[in-house]
PDB file of N, CA, C and O in Angstrom:
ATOM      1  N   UNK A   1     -24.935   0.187  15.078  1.00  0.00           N
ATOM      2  CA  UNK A   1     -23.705   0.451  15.850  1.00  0.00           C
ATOM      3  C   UNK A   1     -23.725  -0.319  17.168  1.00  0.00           C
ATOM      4  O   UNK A   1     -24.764  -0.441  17.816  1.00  0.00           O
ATOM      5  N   UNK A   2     -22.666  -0.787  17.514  1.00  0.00           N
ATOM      6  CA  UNK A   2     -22.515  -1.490  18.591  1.00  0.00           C
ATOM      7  C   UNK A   2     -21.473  -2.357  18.866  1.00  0.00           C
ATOM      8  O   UNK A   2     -20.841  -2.432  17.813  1.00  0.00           O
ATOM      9  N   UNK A   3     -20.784  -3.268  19.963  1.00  0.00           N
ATOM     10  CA  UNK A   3     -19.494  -3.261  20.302  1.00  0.00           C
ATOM     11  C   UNK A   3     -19.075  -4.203  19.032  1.00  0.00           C
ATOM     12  O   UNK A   3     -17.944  -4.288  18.553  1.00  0.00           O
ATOM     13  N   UNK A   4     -20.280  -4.908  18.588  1.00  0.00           N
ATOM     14  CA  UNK A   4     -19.130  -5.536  17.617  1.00  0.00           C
ATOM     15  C   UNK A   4     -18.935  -4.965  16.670  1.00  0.00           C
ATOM     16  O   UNK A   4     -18.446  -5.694  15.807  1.00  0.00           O
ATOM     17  N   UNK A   5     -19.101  -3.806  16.320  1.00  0.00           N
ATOM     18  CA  UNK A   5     -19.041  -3.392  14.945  1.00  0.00           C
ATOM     19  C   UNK A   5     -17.668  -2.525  15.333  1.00  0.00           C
ATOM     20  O   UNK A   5     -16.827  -2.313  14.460  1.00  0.00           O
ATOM     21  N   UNK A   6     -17.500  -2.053  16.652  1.00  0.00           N
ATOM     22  CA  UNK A   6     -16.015  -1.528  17.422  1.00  0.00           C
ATOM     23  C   UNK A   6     -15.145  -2.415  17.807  1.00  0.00           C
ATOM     24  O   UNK A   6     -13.974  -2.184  18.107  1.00  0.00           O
ATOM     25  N   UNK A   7     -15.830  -3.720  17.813  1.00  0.00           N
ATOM     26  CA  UNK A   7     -14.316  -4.992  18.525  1.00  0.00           C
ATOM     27  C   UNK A   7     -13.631  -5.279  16.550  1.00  0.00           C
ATOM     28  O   UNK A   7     -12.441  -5.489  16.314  1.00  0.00           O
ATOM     29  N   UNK A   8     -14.676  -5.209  15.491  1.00  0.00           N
ATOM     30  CA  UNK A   8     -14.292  -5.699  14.572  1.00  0.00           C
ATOM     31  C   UNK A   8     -13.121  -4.429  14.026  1.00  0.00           C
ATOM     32  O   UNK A   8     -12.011  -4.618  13.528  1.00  0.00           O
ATOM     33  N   UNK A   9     -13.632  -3.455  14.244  1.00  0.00           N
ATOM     34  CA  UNK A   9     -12.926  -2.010  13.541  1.00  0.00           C
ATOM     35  C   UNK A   9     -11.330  -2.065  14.706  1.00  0.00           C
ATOM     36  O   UNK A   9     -10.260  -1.515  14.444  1.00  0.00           O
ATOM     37  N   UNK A  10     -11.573  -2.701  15.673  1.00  0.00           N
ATOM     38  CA  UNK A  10     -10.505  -2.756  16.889  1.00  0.00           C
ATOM     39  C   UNK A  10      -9.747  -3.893  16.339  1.00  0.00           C
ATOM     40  O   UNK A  10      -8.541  -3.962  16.573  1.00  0.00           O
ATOM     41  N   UNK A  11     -10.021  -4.310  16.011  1.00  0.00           N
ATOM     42  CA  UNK A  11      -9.220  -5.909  15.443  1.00  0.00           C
ATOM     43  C   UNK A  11      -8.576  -5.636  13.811  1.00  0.00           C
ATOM     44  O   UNK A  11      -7.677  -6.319  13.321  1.00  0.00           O
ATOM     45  N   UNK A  12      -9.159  -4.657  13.231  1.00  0.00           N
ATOM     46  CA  UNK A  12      -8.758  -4.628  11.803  1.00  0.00           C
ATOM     47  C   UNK A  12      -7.789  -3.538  11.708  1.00  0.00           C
ATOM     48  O   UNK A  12      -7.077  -3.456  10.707  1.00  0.00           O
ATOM     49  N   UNK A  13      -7.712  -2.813  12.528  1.00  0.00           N
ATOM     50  CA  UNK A  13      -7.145  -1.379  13.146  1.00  0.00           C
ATOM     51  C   UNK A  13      -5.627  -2.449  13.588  1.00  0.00           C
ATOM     52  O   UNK A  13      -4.621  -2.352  12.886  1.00  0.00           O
ATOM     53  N   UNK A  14      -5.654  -3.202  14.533  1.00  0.00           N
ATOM     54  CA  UNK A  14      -4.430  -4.151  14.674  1.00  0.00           C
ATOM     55  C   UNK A  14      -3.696  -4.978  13.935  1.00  0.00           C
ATOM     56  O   UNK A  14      -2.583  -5.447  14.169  1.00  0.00           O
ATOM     57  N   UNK A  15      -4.562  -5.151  12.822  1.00  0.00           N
ATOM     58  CA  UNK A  15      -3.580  -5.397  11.355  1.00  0.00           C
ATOM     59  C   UNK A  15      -3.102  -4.799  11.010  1.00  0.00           C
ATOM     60  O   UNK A  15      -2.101  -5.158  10.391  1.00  0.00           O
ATOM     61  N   UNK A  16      -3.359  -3.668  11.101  1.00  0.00           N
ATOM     62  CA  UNK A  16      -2.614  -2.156  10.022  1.00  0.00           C
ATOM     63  C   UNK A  16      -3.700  -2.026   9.016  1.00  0.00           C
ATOM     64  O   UNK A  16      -3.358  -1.352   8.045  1.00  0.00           O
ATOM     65  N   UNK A  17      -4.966  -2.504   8.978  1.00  0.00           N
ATOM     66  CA  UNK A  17      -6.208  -1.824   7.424  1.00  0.00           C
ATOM     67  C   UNK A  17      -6.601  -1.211   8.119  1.00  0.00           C
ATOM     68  O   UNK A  17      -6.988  -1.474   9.257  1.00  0.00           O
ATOM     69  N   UNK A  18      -6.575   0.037   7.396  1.00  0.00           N
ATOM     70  CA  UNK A  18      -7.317   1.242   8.056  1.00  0.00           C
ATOM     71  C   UNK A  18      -8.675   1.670   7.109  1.00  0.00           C
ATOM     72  O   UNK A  18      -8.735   2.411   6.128  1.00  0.00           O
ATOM     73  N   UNK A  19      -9.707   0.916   7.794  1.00  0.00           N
ATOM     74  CA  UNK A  19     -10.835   1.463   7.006  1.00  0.00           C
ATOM     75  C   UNK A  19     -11.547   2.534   7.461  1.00  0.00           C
ATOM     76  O   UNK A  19     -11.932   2.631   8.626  1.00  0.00           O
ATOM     77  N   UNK A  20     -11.753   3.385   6.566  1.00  0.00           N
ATOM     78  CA  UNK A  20     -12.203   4.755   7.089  1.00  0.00           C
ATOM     79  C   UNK A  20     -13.798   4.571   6.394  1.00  0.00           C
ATOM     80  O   UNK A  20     -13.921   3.846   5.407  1.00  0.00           O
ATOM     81  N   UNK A  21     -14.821   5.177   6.900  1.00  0.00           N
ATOM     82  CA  UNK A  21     -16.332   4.987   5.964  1.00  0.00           C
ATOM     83  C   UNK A  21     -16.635   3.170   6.093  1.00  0.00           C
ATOM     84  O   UNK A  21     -17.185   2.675   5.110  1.00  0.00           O
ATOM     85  N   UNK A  22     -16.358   2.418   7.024  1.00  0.00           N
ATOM     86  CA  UNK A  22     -16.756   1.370   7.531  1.00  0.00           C
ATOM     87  C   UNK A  22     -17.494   1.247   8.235  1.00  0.00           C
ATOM     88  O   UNK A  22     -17.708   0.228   8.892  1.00  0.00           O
ATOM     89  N   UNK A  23     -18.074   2.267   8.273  1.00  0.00           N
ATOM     90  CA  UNK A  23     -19.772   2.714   9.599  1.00  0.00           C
ATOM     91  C   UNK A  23     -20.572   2.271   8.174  1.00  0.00           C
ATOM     92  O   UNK A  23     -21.802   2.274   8.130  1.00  0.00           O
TER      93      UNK A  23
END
């Protein structure tokens, strides 16, 4: 865990894919 694994979920979240269980 760490920011890039939150800038990437932050960036994919701004497409509209909502991955849930992506940890």
């Amino acid at each position: 865990e760490g920011p890039s694994k939150q800038a990437a979920q932050e960036e994919a979240a701004r497409q509209g894919l909502q991955i849930k269980g992506w940890l």
